[in-house]
C-alpha positions in Angstrom: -31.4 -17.6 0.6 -29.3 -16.7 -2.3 -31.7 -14.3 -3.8 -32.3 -12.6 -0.6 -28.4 -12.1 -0.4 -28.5 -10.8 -4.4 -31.1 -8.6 -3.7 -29.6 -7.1 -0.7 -26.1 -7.1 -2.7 -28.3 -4.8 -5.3 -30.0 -2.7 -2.7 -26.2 -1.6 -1.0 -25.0 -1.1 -4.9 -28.3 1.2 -5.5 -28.0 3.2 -2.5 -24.1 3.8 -2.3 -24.6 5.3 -5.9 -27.4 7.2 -5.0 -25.6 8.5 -2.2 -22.3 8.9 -3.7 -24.3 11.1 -6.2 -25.9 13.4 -4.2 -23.3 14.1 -1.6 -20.7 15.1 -4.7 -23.3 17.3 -6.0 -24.1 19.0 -2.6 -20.3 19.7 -2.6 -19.7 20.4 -6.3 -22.7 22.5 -7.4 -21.3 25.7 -6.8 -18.8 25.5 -9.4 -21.6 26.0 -12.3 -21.8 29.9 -10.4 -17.8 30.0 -11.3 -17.0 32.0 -14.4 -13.9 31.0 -16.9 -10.2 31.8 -15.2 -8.1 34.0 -16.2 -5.1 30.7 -16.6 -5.4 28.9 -20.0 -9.6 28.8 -20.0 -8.9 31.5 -23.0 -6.5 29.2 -25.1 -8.9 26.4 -24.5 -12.3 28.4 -25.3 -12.9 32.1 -24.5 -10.5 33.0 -27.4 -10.6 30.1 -29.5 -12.5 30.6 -32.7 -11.8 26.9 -33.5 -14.4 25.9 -30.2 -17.0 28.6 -30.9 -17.7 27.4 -34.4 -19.1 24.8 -32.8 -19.3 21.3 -34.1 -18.6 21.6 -37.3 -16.7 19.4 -40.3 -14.0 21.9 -40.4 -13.9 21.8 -37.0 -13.5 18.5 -36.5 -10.2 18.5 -39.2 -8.5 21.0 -36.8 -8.9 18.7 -33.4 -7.6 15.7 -35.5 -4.9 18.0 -36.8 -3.9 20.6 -34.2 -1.1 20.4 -32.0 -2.3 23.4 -30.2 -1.9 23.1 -26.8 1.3 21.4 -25.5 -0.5 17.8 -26.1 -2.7 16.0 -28.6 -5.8 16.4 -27.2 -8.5 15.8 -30.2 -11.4 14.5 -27.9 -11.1 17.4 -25.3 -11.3 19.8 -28.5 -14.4 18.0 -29.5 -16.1 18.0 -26.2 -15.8 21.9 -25.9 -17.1 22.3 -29.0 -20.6 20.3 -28.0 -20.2 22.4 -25.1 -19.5 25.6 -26.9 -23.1 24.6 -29.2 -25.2 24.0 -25.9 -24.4 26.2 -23.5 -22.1 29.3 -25.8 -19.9 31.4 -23.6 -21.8 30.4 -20.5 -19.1 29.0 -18.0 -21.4 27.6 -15.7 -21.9 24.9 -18.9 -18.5 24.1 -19.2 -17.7 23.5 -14.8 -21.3 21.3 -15.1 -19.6 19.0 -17.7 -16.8 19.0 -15.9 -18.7 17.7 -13.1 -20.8 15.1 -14.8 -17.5 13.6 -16.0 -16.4 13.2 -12.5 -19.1 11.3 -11.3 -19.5 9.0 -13.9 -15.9 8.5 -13.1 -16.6 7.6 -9.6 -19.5 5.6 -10.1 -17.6 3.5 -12.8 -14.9 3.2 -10.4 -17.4 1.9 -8.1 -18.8 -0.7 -10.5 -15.0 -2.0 -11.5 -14.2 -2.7 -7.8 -17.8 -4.0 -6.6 -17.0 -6.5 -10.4 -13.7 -7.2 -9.7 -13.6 -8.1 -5.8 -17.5 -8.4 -4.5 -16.8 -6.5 -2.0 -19.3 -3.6 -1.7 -18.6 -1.5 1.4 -14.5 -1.1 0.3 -15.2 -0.6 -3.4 -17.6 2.1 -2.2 -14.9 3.8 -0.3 -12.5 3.5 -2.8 -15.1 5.5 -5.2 -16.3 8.4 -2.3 -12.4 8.8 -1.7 -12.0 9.4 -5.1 -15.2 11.3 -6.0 -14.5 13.5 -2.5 -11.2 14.2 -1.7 -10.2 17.8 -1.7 -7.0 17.4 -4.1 -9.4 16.7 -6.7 -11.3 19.8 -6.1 -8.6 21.3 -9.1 -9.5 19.2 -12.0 -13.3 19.0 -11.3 -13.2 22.9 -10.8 -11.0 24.3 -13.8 -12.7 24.1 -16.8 -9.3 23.8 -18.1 -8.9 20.5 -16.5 -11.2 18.7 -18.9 -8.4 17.2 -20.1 -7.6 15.4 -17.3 -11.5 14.6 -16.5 -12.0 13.1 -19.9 -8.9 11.1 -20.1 -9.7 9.7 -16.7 -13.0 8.7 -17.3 -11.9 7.0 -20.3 -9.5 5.4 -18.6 -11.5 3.8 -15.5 -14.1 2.8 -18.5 -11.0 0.8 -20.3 -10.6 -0.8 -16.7 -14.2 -1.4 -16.9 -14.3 -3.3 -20.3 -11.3 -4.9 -19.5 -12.4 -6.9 -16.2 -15.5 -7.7 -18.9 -13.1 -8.9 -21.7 -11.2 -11.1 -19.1 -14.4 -12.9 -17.6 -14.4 -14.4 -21.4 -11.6 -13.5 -23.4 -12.6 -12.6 -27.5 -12.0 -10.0 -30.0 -15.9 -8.8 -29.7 -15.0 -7.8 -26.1 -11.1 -7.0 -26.8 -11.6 -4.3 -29.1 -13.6 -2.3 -27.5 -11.1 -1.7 -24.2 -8.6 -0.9 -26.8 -10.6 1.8 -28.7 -11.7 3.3 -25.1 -7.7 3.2 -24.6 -7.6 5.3 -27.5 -9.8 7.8 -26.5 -7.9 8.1 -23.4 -4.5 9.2 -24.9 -6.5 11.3 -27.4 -7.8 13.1 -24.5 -5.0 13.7 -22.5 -1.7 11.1 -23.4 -0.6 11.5 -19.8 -1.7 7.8 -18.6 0.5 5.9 -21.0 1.2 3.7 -18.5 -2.5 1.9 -17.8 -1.2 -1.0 -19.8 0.9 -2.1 -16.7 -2.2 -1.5 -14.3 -3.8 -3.7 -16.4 -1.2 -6.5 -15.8 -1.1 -5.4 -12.5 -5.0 -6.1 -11.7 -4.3 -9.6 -13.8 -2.3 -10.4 -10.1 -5.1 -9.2 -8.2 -8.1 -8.7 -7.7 -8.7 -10.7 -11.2 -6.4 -13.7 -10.2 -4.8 -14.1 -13.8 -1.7 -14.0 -12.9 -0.4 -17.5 -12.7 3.4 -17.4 -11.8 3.8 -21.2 -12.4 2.7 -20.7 -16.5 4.5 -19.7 -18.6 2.2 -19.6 -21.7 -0.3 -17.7 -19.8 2.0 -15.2 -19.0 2.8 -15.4 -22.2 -0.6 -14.6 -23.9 -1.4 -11.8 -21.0 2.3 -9.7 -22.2 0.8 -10.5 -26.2 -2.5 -9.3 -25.1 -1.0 -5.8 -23.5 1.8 -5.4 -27.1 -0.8 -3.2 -28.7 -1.9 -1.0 -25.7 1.9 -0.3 -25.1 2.2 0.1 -29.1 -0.2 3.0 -28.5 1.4 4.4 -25.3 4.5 4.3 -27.0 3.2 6.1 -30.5 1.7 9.3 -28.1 4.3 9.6 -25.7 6.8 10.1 -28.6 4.4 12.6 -29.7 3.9 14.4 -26.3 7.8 14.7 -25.8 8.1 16.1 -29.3 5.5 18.6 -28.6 6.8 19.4 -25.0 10.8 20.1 -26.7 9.4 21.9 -29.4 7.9 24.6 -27.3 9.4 27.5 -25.1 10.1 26.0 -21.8 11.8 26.1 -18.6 15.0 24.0 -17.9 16.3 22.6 -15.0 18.9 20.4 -14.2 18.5 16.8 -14.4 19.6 16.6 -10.7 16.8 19.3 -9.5 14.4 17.5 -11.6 15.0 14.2 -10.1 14.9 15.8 -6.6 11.5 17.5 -6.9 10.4 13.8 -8.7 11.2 12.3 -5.2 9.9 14.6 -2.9 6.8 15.9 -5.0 6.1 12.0 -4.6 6.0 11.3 -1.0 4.2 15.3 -1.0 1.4 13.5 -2.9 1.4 11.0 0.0 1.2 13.2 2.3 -1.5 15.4 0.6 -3.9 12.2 0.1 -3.4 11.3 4.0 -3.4 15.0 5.2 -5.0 17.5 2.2 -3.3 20.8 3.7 -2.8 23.9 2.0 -3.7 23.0 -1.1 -2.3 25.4 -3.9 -3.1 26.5 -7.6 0.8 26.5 -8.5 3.4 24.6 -6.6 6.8 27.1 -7.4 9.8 25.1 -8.6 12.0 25.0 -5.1 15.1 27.1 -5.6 17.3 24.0 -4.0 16.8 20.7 -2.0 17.5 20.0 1.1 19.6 16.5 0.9 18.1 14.9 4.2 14.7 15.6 2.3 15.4 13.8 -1.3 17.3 11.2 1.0 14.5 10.8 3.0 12.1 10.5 0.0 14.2 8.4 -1.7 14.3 6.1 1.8 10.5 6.3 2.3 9.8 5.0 -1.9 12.5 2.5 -1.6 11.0 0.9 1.8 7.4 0.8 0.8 8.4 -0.8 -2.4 10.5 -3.0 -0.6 8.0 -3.9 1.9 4.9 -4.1 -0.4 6.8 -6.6 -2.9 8.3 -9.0 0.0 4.2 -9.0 1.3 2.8 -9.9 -2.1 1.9 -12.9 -1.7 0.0 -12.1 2.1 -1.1 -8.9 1.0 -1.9 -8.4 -3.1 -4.0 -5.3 -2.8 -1.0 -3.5 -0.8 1.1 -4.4 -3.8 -1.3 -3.8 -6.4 -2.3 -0.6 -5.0 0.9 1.3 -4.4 2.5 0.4 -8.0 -0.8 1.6 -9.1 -0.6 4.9 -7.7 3.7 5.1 -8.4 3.0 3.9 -12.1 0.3 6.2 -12.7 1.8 9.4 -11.2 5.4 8.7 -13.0 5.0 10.6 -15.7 3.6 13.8 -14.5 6.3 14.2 -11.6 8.4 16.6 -14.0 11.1 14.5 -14.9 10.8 16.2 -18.8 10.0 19.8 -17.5 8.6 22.0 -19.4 7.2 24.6 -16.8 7.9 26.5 -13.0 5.6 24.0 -10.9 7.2 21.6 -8.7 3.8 19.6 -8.7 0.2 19.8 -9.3 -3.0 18.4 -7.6 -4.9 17.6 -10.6 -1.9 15.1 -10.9 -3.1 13.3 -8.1 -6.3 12.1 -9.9 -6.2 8.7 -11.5 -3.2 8.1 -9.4 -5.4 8.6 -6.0 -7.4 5.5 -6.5 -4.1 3.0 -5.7 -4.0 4.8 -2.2 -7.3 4.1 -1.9 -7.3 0.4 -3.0 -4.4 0.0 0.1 -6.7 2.1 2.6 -9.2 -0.4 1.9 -8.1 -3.6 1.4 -4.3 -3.8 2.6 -3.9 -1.7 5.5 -7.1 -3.0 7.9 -5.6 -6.6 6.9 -2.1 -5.6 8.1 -3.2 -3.4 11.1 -6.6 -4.8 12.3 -7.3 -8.3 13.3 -10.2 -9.2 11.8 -12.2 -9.3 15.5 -12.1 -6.1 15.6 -11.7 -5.0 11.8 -15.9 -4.1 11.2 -16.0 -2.2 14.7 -13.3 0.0 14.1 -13.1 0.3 10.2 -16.6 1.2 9.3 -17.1 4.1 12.2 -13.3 5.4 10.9 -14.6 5.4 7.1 -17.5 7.3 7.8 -15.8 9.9 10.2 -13.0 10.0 7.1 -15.8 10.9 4.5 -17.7 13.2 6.2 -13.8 14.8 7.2 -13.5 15.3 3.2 -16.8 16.4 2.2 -16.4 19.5 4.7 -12.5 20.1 3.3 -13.6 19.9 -0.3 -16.6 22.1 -0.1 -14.3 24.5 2.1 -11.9 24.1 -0.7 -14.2 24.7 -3.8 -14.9 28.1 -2.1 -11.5 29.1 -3.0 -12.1 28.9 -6.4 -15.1 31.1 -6.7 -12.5 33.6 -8.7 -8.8 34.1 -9.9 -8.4 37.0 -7.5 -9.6 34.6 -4.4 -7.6 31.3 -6.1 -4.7 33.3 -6.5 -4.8 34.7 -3.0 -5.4 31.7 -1.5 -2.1 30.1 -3.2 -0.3 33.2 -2.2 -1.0 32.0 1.5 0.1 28.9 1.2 3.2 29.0 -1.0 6.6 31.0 -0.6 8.8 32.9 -3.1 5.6 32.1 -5.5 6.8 34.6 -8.0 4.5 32.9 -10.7 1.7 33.9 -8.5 2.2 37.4 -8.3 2.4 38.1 -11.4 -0.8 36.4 -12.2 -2.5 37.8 -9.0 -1.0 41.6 -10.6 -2.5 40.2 -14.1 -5.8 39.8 -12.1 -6.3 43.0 -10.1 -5.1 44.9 -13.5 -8.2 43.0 -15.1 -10.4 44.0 -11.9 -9.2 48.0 -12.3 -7.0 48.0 -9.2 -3.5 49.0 -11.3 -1.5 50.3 -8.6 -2.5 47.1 -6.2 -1.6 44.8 -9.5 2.0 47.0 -10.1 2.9 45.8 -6.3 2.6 42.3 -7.0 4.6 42.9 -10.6 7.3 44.2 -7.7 7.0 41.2 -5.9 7.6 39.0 -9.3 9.8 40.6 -10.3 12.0 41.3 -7.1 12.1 37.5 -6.9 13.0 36.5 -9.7 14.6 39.8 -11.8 14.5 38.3 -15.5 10.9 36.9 -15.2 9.8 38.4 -18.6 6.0 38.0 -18.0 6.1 40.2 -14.7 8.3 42.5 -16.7 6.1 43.2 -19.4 2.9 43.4 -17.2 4.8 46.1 -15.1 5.5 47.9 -18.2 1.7 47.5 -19.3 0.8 48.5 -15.4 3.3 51.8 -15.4 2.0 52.8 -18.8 -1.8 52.5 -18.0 -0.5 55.2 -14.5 1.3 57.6 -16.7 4.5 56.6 -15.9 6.0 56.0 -19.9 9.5 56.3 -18.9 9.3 53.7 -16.2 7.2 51.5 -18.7 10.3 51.7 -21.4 12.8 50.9 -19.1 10.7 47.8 -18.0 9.9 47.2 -22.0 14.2 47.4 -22.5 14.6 44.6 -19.9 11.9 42.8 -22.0 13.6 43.3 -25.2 16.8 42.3 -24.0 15.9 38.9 -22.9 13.6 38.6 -25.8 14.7 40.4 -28.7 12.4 38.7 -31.2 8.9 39.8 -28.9 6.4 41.5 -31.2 4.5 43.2 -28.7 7.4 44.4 -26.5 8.3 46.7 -29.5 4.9 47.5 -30.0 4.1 48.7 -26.1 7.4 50.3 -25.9 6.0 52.3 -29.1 3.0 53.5 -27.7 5.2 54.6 -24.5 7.3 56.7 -27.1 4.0 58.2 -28.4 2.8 59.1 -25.0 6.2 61.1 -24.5 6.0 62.6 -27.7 8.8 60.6 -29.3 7.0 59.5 -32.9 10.2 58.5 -34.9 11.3 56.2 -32.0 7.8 55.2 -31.5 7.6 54.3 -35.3 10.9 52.4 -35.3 9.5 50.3 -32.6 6.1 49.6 -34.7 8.3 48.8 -37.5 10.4 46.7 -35.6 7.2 44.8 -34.7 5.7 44.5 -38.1 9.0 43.1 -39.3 8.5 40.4 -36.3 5.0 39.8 -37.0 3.9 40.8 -40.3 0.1 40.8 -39.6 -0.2 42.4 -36.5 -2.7 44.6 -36.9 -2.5 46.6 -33.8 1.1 47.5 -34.8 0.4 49.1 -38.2 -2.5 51.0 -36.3 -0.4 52.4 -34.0 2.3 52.9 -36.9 -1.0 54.6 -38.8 -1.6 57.0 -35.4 2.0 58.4 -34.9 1.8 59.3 -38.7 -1.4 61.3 -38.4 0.3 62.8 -35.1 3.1 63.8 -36.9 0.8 65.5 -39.8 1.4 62.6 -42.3 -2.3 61.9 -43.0 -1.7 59.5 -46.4 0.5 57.3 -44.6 -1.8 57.0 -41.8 -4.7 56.5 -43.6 -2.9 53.7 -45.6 -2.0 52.3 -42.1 -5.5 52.0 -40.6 -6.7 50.6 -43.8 -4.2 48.1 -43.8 -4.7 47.4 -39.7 -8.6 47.1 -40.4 -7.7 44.5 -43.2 -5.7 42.3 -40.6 
């Protein structure tokens, strides 16, 4: 009889993988028809020389060495480069990594809740919730978000090795969920606080959590010192990083807010996945019943989950999973316009799913009635998210169709329209793209990037004078900005105006001393004004650059 019931154990395991396999890649297999987007796919590959040398020694020195992007991300360097070397500039490549990260993920998350609990139908749904739910549509879809994919997967496979260290504790098994910990922060240092989901899986499902022991609580906080050693080491460095880099401030106060009521959004996103945006704008103020309310709502789950320990572990276990996880990305240190982000939700997501599973059917269900109700619900549920995420992949087929879509959805997204106006400029349609500059820019008047690109739009329609006034504004709020001088030259030129146009490109080259396209332009209003030495000297030295 056992082996019968091992076999059939084996049998659910093999099919629930097979499944979960297929109907992610029915759902996800359009992405590898996406192309690279026009948001931070260049910095991370399309104009990175450093990724298409491919793997190289040299190369390999810069990931260990760079700082960059805003975090220390060695391992997500290295894995564009093997991209880069397999697939080149082809961006299908890149989204079909991105997708074979996910489901590892999900299957490994399926293997650490089948090992940790036995329990094969929740730990499945746990895994399909994560594998399928729409917010997670971002990260698998953005070849941006490797990041975030490789970090988690790294992450779930520490989990993994870690429920294999505890079954019998020794520094053959130890070693390796530290290393894999590692490669985790040195993918994307955003989950430094695992080590605590670790202690908090010690209470359950793993049972090592012995209240009454002293020592052994002892030994399990010495066993955690050098994971938090190492969370400690990169979160210095990602603060660092973050302070040392042009940002956007906001007061302490709005920042605590949005922390409390991006929260309880996240909630409500996992439970009811509507209007799902690229960029969440920074609210302009809060309304006190609603950080009052969040506040409220944090404080009485807590509350509640912590009195029902005890009765109900995976209701503990799972919402400090998902408010320990998400901590650190709720903008507390912000360093950007978005209030919030969905491929934030990612890791986080599996603690909601760990109480949809295991807590809430014991607190709501008697357990006559539990199988009847919950299996039928759990079904109707996934098939609910595998239409909403394939209906939500389709939205990111381009930027101009992301973009439009987050337009919908959002208000006063002035972020949005200036990179929907970046977008259409890019697609030919300049006097569509100068209207969304308007829209930028009329919501928020000193937002620089929207001035600039309206300067770049007014110039490329003839309009020079209109393009200088928007290049002044720039100036003004920016009066160290290379290439403001340097459009605002070219505008000059246009009018006719080469001495202003050449104090401008000097202006630039004194700014940026190898900019190349300045001391062509510089060479070009010297052969315009019949000085053909200088501007010969000043293509030669442009072409040297």
């Amino acid at each position: 009889m056992p082996s019968k019931i091992n076999i059939s154990t084996l049998g659910m395991k093999f099919f629930f993988s097979i499944v979960l396999v297929l109907i992610t890649l029915a759902i996800y297999w359009q992405v590898n028809q996406f192309d690279f987007f026009l948001v931070d796919d260049s910095l991370y590959v399309t104009q990175n020389n450093h990724i298409q040398s491919g793997i190289t020694l040299k190369g390999i020195r810069w990931a260990f060495s760079t700082i960059h992007a805003e975090y220390y991300i060695p391992l997500t360097w290295l894995s564009f480069m093997v991209d880069y070397q397999i697939y080149g500039l082809h961006a299908g490549g890149y989204h079909l990594t991105n997708l074979i990260l996910h489901l590892m993920s999900a299957l490994l998350l399926f293997w650490l809740f089948n090992r940790m609990t036995g329990a094969v139908w929740r730990s499945a749904f746990v895994a399909f919730l994560f594998a399928l739910h729409p917010l997670h549509v971002e990260p698998v879809a953005w070849i941006t978000c490797r990041n975030t994919l490789l970090s988690a997967f790294f992450c779930i496979l520490t989990l993994c090795l870690y429920v294999y260290y505890t079954e019998k504790p020794a520094a053959r098994r130890y070693l390796p969920v530290l290393f894999c910990f590692a490669c985790a922060l040195m993918s994307k240092p955003v989950f430094m606080t695992l080590p605590v989901v670790m202690m908090l899986l010690d209470y359950w499902p793993l049972g090592r959590f012995d209240l009454k022991k002293e020592s052994f609580i002892f030994w399990q906080m010495k066993e955690k010192i050098p994971f938090f050693v190492l969370s400690a080491i990169f979160t210095v460095i990602t603060i660092v990083l973050r302070l040392n880099r042009p940002h956007t401030s906001f007061p302490l106060e709005d920042r605590l807010s949005n922390a409390l009521v991006s929260f309880v959004t996240y909630l409500e996103k996992t439970l009811w996945p509507h209007d799902l945006a690229f960029f969440y704008p920074f609210p302009s103020h809060f309304p006190e019943w609603q950080v009052i309310g969040a506040a409220f709502l944090i404080i009485f789950i807590s509350s509640f989950v912590m009195v029902m320990m005890k009765r109900l572990p995976h209701l503990f276990v799972g919402w400090f999973w998902f408010l320990i996880i998400v901590f650190p990305v709720l903008g507390i240190i912000q360093d950007n316009d978005q209030a919030m982000a969905d491929r934030f939700h990612y890791l986080p997501s599996i603690g909601i799913g760990m109480m949809m599973a295991w807590g809430l059917p014991v607190l709501f269900f008697p357990p006559t009635t539990r199988k009847n109700i919950l299996l039928p619900a759990g079904i109707v549920a996934i098939v609910m998210m595998t239409l909403f995420t394939w209906h939500q992949c389709t939205y990111w087929t381009n930027d101009i169709e992301l973009f439009k879509r987050t337009l919908n959805v959002t208000n006063n997204n002035y972020v949005m329209h200036n990179l929907m106006g970046v977008a259409l400029e890019k697609d030919g349609k300049t006097k569509e793209a100068l209207q969304h500059f308007n829209d930028a820019i009329r919501l928020k008047p000193d937002y620089m990037l929207a001035l600039i690109n309206r300067g770049t739009a007014y110039y490329k329609l003839g309009s020079y004078q209109q393009a200088i006034d928007d290049y002044n504004q720039v100036i003004r709020l920016k009066p160290d900005y290379a290439d403001a001088y340097n459009n605002r030259g070219l505008a000059y030129g246009k009018l006719g105006q080469y001495q202003q146009a050449i104090a401008d490109f000097n202006e630039a080259i004194r700014l940026k001393p190898n900019y190349a396209g300045a001391f062509n332009n510089r060479g070009l209003a010297y052969l315009l004004q019949g000085q053909k030495e200088l501007g010969c000297r000043e293509a030669k030295k442009a072409c040297e650059l």
